[in-house]
N, C-alpha and C positions, 0 to 999 in steps of 0.2 A: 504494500500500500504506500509507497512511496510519494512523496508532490510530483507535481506534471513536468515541470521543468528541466529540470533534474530528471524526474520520471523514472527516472532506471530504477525505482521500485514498484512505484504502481502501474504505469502502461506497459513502459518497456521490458517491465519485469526484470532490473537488474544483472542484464544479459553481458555486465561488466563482470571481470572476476574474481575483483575485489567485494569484501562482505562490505552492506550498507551501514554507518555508522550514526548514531546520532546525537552526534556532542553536541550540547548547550538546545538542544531543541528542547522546548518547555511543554509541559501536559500543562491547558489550561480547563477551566469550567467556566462555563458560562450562564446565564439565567438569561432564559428565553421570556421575557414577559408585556413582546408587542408582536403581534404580525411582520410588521416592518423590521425588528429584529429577525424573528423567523426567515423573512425572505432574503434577509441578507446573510446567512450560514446556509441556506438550502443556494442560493448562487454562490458561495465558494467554495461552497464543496460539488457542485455540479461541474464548475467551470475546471475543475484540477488545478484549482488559484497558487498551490504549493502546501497547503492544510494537508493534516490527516486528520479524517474525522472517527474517534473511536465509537461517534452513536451518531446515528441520522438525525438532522432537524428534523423535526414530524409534527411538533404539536406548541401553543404559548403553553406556558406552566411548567414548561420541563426544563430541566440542564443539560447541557451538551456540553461531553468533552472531547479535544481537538490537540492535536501535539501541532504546534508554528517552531519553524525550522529559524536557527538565530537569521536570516537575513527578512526574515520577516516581520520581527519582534517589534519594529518602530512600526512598520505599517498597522500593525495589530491592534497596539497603541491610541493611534488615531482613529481605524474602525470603531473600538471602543468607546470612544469620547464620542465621537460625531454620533451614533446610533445610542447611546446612553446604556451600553452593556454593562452589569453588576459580574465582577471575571473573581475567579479565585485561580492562582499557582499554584499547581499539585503536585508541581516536579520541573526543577530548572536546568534538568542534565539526563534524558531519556537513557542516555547512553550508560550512565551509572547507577541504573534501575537495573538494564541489561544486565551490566558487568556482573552487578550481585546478585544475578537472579538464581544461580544455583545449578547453568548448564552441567552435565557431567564429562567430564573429560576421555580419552582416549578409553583410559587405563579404567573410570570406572564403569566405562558402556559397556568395555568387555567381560566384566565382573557380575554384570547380574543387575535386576531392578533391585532397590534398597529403596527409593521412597525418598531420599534426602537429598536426591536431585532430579534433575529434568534429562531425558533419555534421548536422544535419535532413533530414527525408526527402525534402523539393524537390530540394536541392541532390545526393542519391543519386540521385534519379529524371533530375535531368536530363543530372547526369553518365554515367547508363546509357544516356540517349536520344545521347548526345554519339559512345558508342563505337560503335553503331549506327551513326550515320553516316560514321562515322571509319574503322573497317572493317567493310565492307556486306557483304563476301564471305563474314565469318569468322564476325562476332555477327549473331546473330539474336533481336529480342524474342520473348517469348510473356508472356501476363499469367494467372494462376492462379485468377485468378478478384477478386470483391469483397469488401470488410471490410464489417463491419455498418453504418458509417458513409459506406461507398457510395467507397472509396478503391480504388485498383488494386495490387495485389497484383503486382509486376512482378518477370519474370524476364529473364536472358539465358542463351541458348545460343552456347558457343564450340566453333566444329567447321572445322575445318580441310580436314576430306577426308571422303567417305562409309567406311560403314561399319565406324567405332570405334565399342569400347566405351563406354559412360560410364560416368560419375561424376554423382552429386547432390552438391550441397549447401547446407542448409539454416541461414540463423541470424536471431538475433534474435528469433526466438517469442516470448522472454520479453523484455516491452519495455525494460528498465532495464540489460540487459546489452549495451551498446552498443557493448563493443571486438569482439565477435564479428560484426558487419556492417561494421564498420570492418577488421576482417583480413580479411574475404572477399573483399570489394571491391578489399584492397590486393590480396592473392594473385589475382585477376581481371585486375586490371592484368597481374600482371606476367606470366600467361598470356599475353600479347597483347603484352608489352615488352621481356620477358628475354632476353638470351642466352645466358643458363647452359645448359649441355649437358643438364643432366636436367631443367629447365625446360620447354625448349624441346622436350623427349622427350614430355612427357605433356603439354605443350598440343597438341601436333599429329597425335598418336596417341591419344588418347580425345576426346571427348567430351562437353563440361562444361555443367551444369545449375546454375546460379544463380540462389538467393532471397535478396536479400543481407537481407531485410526482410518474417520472415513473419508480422508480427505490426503493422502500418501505424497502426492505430487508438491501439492500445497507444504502439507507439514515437514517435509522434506527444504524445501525450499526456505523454511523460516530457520534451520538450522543453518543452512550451508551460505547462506545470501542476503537476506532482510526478513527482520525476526517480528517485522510487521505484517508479511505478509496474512491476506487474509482465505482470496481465494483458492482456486484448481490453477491449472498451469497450462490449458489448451487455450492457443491464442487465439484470442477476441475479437481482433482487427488488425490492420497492417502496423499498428502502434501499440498495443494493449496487451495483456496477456489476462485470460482466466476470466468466472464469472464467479460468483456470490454460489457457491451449493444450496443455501439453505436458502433461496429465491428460485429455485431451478426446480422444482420439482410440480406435476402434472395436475397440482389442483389450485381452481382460482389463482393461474398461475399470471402474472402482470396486472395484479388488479389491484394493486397499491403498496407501498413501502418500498418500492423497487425500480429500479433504474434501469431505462435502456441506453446509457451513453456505458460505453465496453469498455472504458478507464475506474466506471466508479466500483470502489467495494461493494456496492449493493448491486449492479451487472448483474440482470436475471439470466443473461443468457440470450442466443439467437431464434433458442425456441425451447419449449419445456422437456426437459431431460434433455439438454442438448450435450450435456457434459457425461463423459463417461462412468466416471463415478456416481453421479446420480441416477444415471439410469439402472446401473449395475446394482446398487442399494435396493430399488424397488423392484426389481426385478426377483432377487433373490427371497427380500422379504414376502413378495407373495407366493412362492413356495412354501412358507412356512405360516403362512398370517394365520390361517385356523388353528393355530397351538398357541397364539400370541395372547395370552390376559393382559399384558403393559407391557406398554416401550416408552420408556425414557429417552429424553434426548441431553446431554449435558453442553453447555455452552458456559462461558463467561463473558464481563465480570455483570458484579449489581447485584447479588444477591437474591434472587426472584424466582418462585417457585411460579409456571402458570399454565393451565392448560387451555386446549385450542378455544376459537380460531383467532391465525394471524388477521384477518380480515373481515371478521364481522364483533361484535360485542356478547356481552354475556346471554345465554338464551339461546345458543344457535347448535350446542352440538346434543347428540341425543340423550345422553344422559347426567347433563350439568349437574344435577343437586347432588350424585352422587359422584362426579369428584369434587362439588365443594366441599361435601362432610368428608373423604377421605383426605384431601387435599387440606384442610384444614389444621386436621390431625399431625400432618408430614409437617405443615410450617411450625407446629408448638415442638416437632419430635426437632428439628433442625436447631433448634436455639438450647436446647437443655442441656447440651454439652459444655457449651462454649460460648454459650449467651449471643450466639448468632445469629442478627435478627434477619429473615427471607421478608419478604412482600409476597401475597400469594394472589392469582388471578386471573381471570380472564389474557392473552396476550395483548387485547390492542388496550385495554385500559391498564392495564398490572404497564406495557412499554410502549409500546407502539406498532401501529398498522404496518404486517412485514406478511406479504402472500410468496406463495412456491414455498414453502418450511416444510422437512418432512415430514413434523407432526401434523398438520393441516392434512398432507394425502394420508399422512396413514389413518387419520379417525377421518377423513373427508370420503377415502375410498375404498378402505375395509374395515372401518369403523371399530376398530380395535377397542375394547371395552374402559381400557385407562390409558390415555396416555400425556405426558407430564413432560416439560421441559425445565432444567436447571441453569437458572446462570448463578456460576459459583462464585467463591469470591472473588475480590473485595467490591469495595461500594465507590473505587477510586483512588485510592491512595496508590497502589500500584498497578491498578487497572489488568492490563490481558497480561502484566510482567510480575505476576504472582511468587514471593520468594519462595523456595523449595521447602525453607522447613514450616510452610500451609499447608504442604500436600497432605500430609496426616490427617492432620486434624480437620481440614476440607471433608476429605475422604469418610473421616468416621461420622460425621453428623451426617454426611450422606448417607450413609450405610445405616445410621440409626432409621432416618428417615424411611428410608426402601421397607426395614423388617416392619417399620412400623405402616406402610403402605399396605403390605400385605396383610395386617393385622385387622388392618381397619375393613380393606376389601372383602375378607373372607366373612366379615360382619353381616354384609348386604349379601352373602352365596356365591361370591366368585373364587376361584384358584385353589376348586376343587378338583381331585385327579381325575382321571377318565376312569377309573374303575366307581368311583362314587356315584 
């Protein structure tokens, strides 16, 4: 997601070979609280003015935060004063967000996940190949298909016994949000580790479908090149590279939140599924959808438990009151840890109006009975450069939340086995 200018992160996709760096660029916030402010963030983030915008303008009332590159700082300044923006500085040096964020090194990719840093996707890939033969009986590969760049797209299946329910779940689409494949991967361990009683309850009575990594080309690319990256990596135009996954998918898809200029992070695409990855995603899921009770989707940051749709308001999918009463449950289970506070809701009121998401097709087109999207943390301060030693404790409130998902579910008669 790089500025336009420069570009060699967002359009041109950094096709230099040097990694993209970002000294002295500042994370700011801003308070949205005129129209005419509104239109003047939705024109510089549409125009590729040099902004990177980490949330869409979309609505008055809300905050938007934006990293300004230092040669942009004075001009920023001035938009400020003339338009009467209320700005907060969240971070005066992106770049020593980066530095500390807890990448893992040569020496620890090759050693194995451990949780106390951020992994490459070798070191994912092979620690999935690892459990596979570790437990042969339990996990089972499957691969979802191919990225535009010819990468495997790998899943596991953890099933204990015939005839449970499952669960999906989906993260990393968006390549720059990397604590969300780092807590799947941990909460997959500990599927297969734990002893906790209600752990131990839903690993072996459902089910589990793991992508810890559904976006390979992308997340790949925020390792090796610019760690802002957000999309896929199939170019977009003669200047662009990649579209938005999570705008790219087959339902109510360009019907708002979403951008047809093929530079912006939000890039639906040239047409619904146009990316290989996403099509490969739904594709395979519906080979399995009639085993599916929930799919989760995990995103960051903000903090926000909500379920569909991206495009209409509360009222619109089949069964709302039952995931407000479970959903309710998951946001008080999320905080009890670690006094974590979620916002739980509907998507377009809980953030904002975002169509093509694959939660939207998956309850829009096989109506899958729960399904729930996380943006983990934080609420800002470190935004999508989450330090590594979160990922724990990310992880376990999510993993409360899940057991306690299921708790609440099984209340109303769901994610009972097929012999029941």
């Amino acid at each position: 997601m790089k500025y336009f200018i420069i570009l060699v992160s967002l359009c041109l996709g950094m096709t230099l070979a040097s990694k993209a760096r970002f000294d002295n660029y500042h994370v700011v916030r801003v308070n949205v609280d005129t129209e005419v402010q509104l239109n003047v963030l939705r024109e510089l983030e549409d125009q590729n003015s040099g902004y990177m915008f980490w949330e869409t303008p979309v609505a008055v009332g809300r905050s938007v935060d934006f990293v300004v590159p230092p040669h942009k700082l004075a001009e920023t300044d001035v938009i400020f004063e003339k338009f009467g923006f209320k700005s907060l500085t969240l971070a005066k040096n992106l770049q020593t967000l980066i530095d500390n964020e807890g990448a893992a090194d040569n020496l620890r990719a090759r050693a194995g996940l451990e949780w106390t840093n951020y992994y490459p996707l070798e070191a994912i890939y092979d620690w999935m190949d690892s459990l596979v033969a570790q437990y042969p009986n339990v996990v089972t590969p499957f691969i979802v298909g191919k990225t535009y760049e010819g990468r495997d797209i790998k899943g596991l299946k953890v099933s204990y016994k015939a005839g449970n329910p499952g669960i999906f779940m989906e993260s990393n689409i968006h390549a720059r949000e990397w604590v969300t494949s780092a807590s799947s991967t941990w909460i997959l361990n500990q599927l297969l580790t734990s002893k906790d009683a209600g752990v131990r309850d839903i690993a072996e009575n459902i089910d589990w479908y793991f992508v810890p990594v559904a976006n390979p080309d992308g997340f790949v690319y925020t390792h090796t090149s610019n760690r802002m990256w957000r999309k896929t990596r199939q170019p977009s135009s003669s200047l662009c590279y990649g579209a938005d996954p999570n705008r790219n998918f087959g339902y109510k898809w360009m019907s708002g939140g979403s951008s047809n200029n093929a530079c912006s992070d939000t890039y639906a695409g040239k047409s619904e599924f146009s990316e290989p990855e996403t099509a490969a995603l739904a594709a395979f899921y519906t080979t399995v959808a009639k085993n599916i009770t929930a799919y989760i989707d995990f995103h960051s940051y903000s903090q926000l438990l909500m379920y569909p749709y991206g495009t209409t308001v509360a009222g619109s999918i089949s069964n709302e009151a039952e995931h407000i009463q479970v959903g309710t449950e998951m946001q008080k289970k999320l905080s009890e840890r670690y006094g974590t506070k979620y916002e739980f809701g509907n998507i377009v009121t809980t953030i904002y109006v975002a169509s093509g998401g694959s939660i939207d097709w998956i309850k829009g087109v096989h109506d899958t009975p729960f399904v729930f999207v996380y943006e983990m943390r934080d609420t800002g301060r470190y935004g999508f450069i989450l330090p590594a030693d979160q990922i724990i404790p990310n992880a376990e409130e999510t993993l409360d939340s899940l057991v306690e998902m299921v708790k609440q579910a099984r209340v109303l008669g769901y994610f009972k086995s097929a012999r029941n």
